[in-house]
DSSP file (Angstrom, degrees, kcal/mol; ACC not computed):
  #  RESIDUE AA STRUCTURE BP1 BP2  ACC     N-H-->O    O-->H-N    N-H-->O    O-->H-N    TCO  KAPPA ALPHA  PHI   PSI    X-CA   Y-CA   Z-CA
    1    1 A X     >        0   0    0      0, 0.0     4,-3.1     0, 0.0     5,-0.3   0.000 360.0 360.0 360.0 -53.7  -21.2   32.8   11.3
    2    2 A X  H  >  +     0   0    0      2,-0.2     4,-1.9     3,-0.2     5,-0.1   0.866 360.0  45.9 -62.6 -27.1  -18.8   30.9   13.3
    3    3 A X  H >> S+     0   0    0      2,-0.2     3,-1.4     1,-0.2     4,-1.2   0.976 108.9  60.5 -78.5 -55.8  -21.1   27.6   13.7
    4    4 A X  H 3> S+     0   0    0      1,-0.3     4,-1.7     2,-0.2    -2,-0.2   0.902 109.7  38.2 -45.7 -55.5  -21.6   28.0   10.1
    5    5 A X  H 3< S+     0   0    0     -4,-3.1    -1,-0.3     2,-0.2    -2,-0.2   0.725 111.5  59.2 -72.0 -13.9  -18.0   27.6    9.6
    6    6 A X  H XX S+     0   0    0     -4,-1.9     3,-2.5    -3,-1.4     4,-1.4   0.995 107.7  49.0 -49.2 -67.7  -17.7   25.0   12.2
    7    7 A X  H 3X S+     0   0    0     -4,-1.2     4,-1.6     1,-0.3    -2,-0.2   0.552 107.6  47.5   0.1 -67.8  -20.0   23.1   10.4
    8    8 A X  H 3< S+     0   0    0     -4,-1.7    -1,-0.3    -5,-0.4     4,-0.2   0.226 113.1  49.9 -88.6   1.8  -18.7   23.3    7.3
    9    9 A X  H <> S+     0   0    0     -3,-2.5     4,-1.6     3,-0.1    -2,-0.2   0.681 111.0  56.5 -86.9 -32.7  -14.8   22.4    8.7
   10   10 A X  H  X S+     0   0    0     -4,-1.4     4,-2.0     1,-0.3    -2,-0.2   0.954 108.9  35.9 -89.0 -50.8  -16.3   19.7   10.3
   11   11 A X  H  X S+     0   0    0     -4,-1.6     4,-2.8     2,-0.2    -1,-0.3   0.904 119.4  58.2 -68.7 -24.5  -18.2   17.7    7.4
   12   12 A X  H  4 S+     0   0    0      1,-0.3     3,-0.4     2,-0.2    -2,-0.2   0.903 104.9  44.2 -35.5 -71.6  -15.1   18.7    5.3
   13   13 A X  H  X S+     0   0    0     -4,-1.6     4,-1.6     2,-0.3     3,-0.4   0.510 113.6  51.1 -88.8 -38.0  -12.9   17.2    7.4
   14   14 A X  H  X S+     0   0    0     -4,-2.0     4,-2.2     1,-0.2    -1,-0.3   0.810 110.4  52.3 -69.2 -26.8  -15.2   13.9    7.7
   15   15 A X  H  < S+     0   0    0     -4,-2.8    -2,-0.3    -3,-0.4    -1,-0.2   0.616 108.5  48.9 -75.0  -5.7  -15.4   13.8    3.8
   16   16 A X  H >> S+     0   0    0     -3,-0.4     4,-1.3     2,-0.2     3,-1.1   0.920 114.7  44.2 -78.4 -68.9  -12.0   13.9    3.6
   17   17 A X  H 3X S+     0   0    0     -4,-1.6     4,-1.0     1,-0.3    -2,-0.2   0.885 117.0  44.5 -33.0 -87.2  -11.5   11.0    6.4
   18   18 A X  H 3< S+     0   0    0     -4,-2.2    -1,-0.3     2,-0.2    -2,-0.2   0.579 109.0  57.2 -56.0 -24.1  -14.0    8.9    5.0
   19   19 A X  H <4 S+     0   0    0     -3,-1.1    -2,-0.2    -5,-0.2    -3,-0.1   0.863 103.8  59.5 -60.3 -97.1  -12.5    9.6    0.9
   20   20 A X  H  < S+     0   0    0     -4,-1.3    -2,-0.2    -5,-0.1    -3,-0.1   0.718  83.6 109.9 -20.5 -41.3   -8.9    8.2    2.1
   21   21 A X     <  -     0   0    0     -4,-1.0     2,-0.5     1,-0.1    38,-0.1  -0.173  69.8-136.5 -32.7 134.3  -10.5    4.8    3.1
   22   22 A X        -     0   0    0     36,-0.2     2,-0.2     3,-0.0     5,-0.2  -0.838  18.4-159.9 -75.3 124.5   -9.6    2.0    0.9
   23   23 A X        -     0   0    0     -2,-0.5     3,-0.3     3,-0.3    35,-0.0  -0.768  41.1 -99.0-118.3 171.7  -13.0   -0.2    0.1
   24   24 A X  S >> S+     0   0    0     -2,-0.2     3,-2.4     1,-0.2     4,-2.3   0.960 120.0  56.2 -56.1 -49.7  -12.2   -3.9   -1.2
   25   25 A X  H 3> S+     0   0    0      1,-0.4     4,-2.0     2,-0.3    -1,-0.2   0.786 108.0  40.1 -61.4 -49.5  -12.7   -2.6   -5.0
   26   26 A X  H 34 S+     0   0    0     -3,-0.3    -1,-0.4     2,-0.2    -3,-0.3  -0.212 110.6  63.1-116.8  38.7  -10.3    0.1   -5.2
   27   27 A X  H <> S+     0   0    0     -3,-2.4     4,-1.9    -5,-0.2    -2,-0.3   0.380 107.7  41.0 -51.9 -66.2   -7.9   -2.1   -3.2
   28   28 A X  H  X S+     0   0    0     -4,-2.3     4,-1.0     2,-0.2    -2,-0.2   0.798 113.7  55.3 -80.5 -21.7   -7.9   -4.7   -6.0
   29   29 A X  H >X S+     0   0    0     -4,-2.0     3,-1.3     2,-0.2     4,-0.6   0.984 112.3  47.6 -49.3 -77.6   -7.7   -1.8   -8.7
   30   30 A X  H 34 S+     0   0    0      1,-0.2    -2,-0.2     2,-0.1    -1,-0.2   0.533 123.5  23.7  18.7 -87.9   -4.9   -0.8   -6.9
   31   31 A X  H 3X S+     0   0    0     -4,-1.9     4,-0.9     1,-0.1    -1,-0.2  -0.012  86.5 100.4-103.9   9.7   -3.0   -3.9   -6.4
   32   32 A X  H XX S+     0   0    0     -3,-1.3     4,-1.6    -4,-1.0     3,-0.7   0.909  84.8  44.4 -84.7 -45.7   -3.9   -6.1   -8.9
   33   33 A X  H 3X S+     0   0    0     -4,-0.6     4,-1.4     1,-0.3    -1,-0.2   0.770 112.0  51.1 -68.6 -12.9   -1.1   -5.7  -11.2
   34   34 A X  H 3> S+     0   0    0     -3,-0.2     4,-0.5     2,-0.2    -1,-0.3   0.619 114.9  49.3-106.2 -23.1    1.6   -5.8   -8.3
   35   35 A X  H XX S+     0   0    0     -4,-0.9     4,-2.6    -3,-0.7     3,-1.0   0.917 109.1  52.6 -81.1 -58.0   -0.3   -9.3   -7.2
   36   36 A X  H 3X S+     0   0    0     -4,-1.6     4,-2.5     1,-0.3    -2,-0.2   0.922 110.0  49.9 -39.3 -60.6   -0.3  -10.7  -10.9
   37   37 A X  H 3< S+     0   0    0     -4,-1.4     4,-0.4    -5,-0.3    -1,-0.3   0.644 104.8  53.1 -46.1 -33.8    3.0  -10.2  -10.9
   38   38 A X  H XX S+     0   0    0     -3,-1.0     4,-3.0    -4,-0.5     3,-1.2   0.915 112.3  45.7 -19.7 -85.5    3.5  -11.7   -8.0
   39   39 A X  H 3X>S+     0   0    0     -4,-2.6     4,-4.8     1,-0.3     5,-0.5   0.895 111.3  50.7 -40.2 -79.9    1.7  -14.8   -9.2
   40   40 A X  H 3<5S+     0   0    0     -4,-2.5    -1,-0.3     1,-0.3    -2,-0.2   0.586 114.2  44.7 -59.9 -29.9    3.4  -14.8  -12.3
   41   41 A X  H <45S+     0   0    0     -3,-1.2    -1,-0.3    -4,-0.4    -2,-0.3   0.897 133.5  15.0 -85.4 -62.5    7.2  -14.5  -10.5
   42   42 A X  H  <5S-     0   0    0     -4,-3.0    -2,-0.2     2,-0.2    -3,-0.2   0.644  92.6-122.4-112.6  -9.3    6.5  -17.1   -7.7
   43   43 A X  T  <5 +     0   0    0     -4,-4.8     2,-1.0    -5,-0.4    -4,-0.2   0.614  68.9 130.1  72.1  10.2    3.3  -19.3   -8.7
   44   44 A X  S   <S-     0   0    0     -5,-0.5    -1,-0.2    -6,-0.2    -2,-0.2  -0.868  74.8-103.1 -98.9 117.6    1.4  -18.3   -5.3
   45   45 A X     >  -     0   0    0     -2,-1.0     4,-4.2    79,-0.2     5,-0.1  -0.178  16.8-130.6 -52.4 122.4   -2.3  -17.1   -7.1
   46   46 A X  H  > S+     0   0    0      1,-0.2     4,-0.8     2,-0.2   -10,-0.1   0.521 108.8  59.6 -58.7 -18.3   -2.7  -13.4   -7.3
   47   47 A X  H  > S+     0   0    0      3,-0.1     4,-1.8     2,-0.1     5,-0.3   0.876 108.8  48.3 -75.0 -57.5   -6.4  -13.9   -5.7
   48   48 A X  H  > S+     0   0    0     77,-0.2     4,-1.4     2,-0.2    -2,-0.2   0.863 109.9  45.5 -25.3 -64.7   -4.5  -15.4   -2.9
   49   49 A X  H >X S+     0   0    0     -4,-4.2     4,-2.6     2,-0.2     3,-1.5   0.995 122.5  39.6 -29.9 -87.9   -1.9  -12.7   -2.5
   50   50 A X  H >X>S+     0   0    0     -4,-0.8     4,-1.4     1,-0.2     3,-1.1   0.845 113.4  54.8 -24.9 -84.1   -4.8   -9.9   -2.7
   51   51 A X  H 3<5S+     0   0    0     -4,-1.8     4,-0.3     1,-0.3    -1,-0.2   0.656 114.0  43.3  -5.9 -52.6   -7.5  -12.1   -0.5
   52   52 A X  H <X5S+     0   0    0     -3,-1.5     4,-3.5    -4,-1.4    -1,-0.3   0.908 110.4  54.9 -86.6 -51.3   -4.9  -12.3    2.4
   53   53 A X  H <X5S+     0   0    0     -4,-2.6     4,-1.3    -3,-1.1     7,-0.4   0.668 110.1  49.0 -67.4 -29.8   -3.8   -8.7    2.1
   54   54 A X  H  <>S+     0   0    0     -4,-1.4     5,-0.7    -5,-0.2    -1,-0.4   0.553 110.7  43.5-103.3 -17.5   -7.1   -7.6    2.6
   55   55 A X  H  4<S+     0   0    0     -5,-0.6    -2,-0.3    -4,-0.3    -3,-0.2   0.916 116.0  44.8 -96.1 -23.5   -8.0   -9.4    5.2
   56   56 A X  H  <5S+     0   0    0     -4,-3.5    -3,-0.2    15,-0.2    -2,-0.2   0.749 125.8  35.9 -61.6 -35.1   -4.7   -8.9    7.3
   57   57 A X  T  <5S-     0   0    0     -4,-1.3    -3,-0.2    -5,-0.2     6,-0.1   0.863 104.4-123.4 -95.1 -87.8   -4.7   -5.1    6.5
   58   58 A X  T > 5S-     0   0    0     -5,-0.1     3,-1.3     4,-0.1   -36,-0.2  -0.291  87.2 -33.6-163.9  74.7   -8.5   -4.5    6.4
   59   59 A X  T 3 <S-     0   0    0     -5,-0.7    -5,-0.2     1,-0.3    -4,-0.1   0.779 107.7 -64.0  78.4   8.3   -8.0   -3.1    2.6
   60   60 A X  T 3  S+     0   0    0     -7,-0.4    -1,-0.3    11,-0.1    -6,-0.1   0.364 119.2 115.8 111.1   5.8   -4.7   -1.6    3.1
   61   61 A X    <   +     0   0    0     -3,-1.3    -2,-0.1     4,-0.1    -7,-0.0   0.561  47.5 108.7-100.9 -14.6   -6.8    0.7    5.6
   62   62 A X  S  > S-     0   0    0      9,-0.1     4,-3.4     1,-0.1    -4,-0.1  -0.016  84.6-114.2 -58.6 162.5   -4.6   -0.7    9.0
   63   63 A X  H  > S+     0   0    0      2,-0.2     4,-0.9     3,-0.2    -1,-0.1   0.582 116.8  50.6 -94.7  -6.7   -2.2    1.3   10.8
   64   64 A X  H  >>S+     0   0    0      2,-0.2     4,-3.3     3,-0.1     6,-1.1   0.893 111.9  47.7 -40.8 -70.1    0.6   -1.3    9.5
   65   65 A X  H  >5S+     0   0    0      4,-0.3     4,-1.8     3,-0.2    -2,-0.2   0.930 112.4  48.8 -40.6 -70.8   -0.5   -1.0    6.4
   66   66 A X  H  <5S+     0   0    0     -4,-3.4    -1,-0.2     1,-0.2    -3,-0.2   0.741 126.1  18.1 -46.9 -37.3   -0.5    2.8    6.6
   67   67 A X  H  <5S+     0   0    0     -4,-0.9    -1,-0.2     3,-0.1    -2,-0.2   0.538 135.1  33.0-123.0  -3.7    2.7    3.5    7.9
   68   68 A X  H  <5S-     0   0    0     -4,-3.3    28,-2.9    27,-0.1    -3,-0.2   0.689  93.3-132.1-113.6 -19.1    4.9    0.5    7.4
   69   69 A X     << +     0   0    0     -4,-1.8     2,-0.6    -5,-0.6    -4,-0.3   0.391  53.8 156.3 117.8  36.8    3.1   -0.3    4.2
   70   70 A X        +     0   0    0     -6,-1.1    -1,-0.2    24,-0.3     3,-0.1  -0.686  17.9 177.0 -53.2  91.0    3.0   -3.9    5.9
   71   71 A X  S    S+     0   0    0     -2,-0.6   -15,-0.2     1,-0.2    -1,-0.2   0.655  78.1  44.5 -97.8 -22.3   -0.1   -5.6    4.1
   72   72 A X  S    S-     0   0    0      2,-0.1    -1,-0.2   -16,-0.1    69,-0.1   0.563 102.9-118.2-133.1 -20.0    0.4   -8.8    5.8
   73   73 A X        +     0   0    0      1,-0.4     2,-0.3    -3,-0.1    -2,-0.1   0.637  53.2 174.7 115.3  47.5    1.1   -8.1    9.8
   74   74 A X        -     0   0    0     20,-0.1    20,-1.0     1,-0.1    -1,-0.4  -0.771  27.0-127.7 -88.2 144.0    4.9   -9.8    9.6
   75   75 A X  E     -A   93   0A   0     -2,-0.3     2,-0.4    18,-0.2    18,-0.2   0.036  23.9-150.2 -57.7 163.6    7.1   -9.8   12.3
   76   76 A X  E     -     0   0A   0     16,-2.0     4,-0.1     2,-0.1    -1,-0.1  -0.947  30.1-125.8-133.7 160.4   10.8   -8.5   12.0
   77   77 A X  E    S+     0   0A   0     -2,-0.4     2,-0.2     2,-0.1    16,-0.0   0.716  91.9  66.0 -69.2 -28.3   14.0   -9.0   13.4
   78   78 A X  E    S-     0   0A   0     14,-0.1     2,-0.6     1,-0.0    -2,-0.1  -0.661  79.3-119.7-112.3 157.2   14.3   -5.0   14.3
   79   79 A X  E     -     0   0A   0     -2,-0.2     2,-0.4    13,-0.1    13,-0.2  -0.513  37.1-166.6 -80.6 145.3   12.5   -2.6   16.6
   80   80 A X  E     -A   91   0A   0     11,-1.6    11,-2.6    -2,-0.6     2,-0.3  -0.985   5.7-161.0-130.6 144.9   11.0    0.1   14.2
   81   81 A X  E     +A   90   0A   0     -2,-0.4     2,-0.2     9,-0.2     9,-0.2  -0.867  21.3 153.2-142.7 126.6    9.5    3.6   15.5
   82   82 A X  E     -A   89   0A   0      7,-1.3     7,-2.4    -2,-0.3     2,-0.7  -0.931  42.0-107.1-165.4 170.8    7.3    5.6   13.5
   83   83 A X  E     -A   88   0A   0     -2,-0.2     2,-0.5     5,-0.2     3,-0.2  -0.827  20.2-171.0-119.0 126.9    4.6    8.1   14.6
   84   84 A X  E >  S-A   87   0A   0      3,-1.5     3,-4.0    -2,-0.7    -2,-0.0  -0.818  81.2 -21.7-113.7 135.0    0.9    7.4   14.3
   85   85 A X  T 3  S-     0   0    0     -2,-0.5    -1,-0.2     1,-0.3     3,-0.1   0.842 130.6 -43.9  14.1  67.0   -1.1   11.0   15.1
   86   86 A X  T 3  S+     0   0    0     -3,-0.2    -1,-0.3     1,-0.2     2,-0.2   0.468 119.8 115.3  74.1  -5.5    1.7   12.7   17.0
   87   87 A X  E <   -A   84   0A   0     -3,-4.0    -3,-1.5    -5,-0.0     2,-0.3  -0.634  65.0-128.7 -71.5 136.2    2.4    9.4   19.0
   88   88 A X  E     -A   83   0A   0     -2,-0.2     2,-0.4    -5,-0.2    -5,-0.2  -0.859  23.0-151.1 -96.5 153.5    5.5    7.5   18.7
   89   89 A X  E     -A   82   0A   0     -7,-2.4    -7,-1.3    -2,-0.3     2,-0.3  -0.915   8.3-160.5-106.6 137.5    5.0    3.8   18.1
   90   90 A X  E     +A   81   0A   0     -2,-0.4     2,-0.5    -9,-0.2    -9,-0.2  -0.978  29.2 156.8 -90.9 115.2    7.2    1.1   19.1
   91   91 A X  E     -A   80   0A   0    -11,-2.6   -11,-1.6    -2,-0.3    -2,-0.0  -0.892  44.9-147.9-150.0 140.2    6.6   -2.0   17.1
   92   92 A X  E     +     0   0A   0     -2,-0.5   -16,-2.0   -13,-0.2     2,-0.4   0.192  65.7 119.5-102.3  19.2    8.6   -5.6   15.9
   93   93 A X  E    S-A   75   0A   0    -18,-0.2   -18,-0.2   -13,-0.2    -2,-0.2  -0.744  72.7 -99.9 -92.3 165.0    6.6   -5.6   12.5
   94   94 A X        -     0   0    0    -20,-1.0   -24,-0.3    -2,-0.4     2,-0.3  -0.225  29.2-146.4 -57.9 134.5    8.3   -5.5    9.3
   95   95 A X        -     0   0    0    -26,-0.1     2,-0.4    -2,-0.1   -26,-0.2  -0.846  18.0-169.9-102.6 162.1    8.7   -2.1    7.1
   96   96 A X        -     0   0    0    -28,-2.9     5,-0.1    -2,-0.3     4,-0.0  -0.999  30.8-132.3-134.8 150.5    8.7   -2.4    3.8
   97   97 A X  S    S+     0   0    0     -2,-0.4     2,-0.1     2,-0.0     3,-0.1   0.819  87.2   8.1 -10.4 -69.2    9.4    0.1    0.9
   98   98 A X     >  -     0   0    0      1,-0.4     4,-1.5   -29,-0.1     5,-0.1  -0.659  66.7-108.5-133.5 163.2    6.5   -0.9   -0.7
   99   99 A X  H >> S+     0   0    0      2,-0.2     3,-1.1     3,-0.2     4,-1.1   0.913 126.0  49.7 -72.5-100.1    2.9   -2.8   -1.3
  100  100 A X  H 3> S+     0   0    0      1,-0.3     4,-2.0     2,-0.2     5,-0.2   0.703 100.6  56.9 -19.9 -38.2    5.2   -4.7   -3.5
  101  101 A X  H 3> S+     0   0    0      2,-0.2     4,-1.6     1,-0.2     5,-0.6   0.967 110.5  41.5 -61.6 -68.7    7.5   -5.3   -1.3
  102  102 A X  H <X S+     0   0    0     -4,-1.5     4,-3.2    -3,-1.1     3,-0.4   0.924 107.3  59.0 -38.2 -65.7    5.2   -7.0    1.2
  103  103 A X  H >X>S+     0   0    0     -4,-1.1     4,-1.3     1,-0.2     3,-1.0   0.763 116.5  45.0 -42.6 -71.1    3.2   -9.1   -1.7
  104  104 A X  H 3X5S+     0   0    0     -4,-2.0     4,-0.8     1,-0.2    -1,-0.2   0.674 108.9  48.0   0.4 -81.1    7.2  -10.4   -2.1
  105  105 A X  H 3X5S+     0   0    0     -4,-1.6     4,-1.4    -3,-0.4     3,-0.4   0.840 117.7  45.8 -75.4 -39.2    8.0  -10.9    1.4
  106  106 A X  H <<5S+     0   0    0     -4,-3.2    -1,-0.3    -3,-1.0    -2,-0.2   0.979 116.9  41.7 -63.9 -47.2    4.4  -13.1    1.7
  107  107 A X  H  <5S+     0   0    0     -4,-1.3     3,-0.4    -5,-0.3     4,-0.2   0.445 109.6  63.4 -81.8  12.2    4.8  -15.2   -1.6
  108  108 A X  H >X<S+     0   0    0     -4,-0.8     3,-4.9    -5,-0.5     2,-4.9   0.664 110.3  34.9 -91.5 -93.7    8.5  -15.5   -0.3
  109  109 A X  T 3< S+     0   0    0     -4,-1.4    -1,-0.3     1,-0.3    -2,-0.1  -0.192 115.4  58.6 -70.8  60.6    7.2  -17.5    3.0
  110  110 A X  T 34 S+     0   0    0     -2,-4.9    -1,-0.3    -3,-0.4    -2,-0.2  -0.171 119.0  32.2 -75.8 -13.1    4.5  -19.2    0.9
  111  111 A X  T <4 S+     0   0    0     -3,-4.9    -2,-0.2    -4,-0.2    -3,-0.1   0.545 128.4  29.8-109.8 -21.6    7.0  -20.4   -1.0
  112  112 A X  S  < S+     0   0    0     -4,-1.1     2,-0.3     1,-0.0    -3,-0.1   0.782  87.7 106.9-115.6 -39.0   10.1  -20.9    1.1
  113  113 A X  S >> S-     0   0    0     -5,-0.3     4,-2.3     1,-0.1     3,-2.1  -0.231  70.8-130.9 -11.6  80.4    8.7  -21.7    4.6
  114  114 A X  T 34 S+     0   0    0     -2,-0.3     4,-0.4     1,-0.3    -1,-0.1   0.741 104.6  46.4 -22.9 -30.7    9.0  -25.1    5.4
  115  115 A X  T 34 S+     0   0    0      1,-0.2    -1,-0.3     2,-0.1     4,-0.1   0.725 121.4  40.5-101.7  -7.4    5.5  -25.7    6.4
  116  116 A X  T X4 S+     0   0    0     -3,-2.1     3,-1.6     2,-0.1     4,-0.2   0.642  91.6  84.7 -64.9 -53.6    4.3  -23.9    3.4
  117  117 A X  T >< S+     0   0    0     -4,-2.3     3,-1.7     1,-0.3    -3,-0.1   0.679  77.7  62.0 -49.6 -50.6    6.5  -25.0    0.7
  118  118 A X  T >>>S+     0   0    0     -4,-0.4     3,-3.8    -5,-0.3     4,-1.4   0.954  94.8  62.2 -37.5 -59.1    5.1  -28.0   -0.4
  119  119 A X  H <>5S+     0   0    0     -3,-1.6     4,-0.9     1,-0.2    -1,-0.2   0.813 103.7  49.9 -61.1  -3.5    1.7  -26.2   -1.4
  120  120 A X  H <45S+     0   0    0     -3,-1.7    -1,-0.2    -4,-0.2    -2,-0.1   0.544 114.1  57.5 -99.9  11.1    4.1  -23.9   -4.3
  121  121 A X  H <45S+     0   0    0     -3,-3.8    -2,-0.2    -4,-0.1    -1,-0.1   0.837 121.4  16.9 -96.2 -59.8    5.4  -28.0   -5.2
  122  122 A X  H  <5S+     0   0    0     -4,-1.4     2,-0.6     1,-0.1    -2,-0.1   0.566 109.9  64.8-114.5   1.8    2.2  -29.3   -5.9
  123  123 A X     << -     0   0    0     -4,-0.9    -1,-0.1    -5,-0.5     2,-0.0  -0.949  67.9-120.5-131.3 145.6   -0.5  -27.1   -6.6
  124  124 A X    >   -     0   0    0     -2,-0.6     3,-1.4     1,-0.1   -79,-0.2  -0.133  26.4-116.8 -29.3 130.5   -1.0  -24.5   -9.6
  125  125 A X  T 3  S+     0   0    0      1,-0.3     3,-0.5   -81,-0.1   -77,-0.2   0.865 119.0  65.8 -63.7 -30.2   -1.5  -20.7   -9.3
  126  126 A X  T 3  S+     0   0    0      1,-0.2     2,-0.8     2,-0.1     3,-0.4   0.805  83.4  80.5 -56.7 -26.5   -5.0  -21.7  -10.8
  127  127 A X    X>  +     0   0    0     -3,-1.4     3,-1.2     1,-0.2     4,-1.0  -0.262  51.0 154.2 -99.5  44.5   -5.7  -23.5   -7.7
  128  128 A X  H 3> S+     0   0    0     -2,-0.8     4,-2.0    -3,-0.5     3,-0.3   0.808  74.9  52.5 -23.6 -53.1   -6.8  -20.7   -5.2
  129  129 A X  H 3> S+     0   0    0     -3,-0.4     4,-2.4     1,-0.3    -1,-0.3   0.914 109.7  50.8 -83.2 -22.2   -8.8  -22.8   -3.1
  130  130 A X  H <> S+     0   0    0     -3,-1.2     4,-1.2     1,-0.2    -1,-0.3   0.776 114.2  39.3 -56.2 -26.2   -6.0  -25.1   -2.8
  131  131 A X  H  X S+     0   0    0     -4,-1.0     4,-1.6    -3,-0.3     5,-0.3   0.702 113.4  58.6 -71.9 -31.8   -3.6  -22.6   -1.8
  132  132 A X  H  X S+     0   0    0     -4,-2.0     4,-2.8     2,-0.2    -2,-0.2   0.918 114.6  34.1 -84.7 -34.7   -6.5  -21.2    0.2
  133  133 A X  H  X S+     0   0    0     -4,-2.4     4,-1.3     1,-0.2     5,-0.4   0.931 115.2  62.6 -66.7 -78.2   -7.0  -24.9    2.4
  134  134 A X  H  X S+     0   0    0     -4,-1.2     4,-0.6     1,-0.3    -2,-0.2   0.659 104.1  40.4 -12.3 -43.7   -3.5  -25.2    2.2
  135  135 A X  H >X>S+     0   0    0     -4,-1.6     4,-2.0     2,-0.1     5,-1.7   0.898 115.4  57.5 -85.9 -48.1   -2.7  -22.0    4.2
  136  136 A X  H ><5S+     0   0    0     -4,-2.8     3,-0.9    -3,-0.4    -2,-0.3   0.921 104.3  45.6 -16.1 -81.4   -5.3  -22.9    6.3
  137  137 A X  H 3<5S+     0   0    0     -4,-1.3    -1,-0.2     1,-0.2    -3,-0.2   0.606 109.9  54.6 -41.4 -27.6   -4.1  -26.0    7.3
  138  138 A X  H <<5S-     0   0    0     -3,-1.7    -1,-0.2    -4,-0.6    -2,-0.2   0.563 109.4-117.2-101.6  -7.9   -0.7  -24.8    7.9
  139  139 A X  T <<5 -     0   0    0     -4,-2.0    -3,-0.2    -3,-0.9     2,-0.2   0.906  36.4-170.4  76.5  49.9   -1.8  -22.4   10.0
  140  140 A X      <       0   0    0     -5,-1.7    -1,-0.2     1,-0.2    -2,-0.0  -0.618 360.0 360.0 -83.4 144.2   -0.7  -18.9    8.3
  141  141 A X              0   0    0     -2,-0.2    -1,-0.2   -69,-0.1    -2,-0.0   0.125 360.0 360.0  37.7 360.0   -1.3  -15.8   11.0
């Protein structure tokens, strides 16, 4: 009886773990409207935004992500503390509010950045892969 209820806490407890993942799909469900918006507010392409977010957080699934809700793995000016499985962390990223907040704070320094800035001058939210060389080039993370 007790390995039978081992058993059964144990896969529970992995279907649970494994539920709570973020997969790319139900990432961009997610966050697509808060990205659009984005787009639509700054000109920096809402595929961009997304694209970036998921590949800096790994899907929103990072321990940034999770606890600072930092999508994008910017630095800050302050030390921040927060506790990852009963650990305290000590860490110089950025917290944010929000998932919004971050997509902000990214199309903010795609947009305001000196070494950036130009690409929100001359190219079109339509123009992913330009934004996409363009960060490239400039060397973003």
């Amino acid at each position: 009886m007790k390995k039978l209820l081992l058993v059964l806490l144990l896969a529970t407890s992995c279907l649970l773990a494994s539920a709570q993942k973020n997969t790319p799909q139900s990432y961009i469900e997610q966050f697509k409207d808060d990205a659009i918006r984005i787009m639509h507010e700054t000109g920096v392409p809402a595929s961009i935004v997304l694209g970036v977010a998921m590949h800096e957080s790994g899907c929103g699934n990072s321990a940034l992500a999770q606890h600072l809700n930092n999508q994008f793995g910017v630095k800050g000016n302050t030390h921040i503390v927060y506790y990852r499985r009963k650990k305290m962390v000590h860490t110089a990223y950025k917290r944010y509010e929000s998932v919004y907040d971050s997509f902000q704070d990214f199309a903010r320094i795609m947009t305001e950045r000196t070494e950036f800035s130009g690409m929100s001058l001359q190219l079109t939210h339509f123009d992913y892969t330009g934004w996409a060389h363009g960060i490239q080039k400039h060397g973003y993370a």
